[in-house]
Every structure is written in C-alpha cells, then in structure tokens.
N, C-alpha and C positions, 0 to 999 in steps of 0.2 A: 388602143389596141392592147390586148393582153399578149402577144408573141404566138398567139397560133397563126396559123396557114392561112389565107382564104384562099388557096387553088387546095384542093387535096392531090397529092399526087396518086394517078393512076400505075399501076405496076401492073406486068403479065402474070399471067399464070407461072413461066418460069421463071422470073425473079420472085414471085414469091415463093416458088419450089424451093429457089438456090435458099431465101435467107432463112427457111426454117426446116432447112439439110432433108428436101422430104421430095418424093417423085412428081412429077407435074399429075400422074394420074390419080394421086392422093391426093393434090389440090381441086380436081375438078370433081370427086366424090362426094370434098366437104363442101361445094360449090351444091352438088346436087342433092345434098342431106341436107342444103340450110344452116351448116358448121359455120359458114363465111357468105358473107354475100360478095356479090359481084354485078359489076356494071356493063350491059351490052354497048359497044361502041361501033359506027361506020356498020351497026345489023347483024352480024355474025362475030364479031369478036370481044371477050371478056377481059375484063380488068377488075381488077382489085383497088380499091382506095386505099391509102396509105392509115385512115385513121383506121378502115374497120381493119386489114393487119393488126394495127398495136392493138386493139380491142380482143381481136383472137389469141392473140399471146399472154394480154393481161389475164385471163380467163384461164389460159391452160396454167398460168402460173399458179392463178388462185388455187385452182383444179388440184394442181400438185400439192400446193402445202396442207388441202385439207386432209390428208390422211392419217 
C-alpha cells in the first residue's frame, strides 16, 4: 500500500464551509455548477469526499498562481 485512504472520508457541506472560510450556500452553488462533486447519501443528503476537496483546493491553488 502506498499510504492512501481506502475509506475516502465523506464531510458536510458545513465542514467543508468551515475549512475553506466560505458560506455553506457557496458550497452548494459549486455543488450545482459542477465546481465540486458530491455524493447523495441515506437519498437526500450531500457529502463531499475528502479527495475531491483536496482536488478543489489544488485547482484554486493552481488557479491562483497562474496570473
């Protein structure tokens, strides 16, 4: 095994609010833009995996230094 995961952890909408200081209603926009995917669970409720977070971060990071 190389040291990754094999659970991905799922996270809410508001933790990933909290860890990227950003509204939950701004989570569910990029949710509904295709910004971030997310996983329906128990039919009605959304999660976020943990890789595609660091996926969205590494992206805005990129994002930023291309200017």
């Amino acid at each position: 095994m190389d040291g990754e995961t094999l659970v991905d952890e799922l996270l809410t909408i508001d933790q990933v609010a909290a860890e990227l200081q950003l509204h939950p209603d701004t989570i569910r926009r990029y949710i509904r833009e295709k910004r971030l995917k997310a996983v329906r669970v128990g039919g009605t409720a959304l999660r976020i995996r943990r890789s595609e977070l660091d996926r969205f971060i590494r992206e805005g990071e990129e994002a930023d230094t291309e200017d």
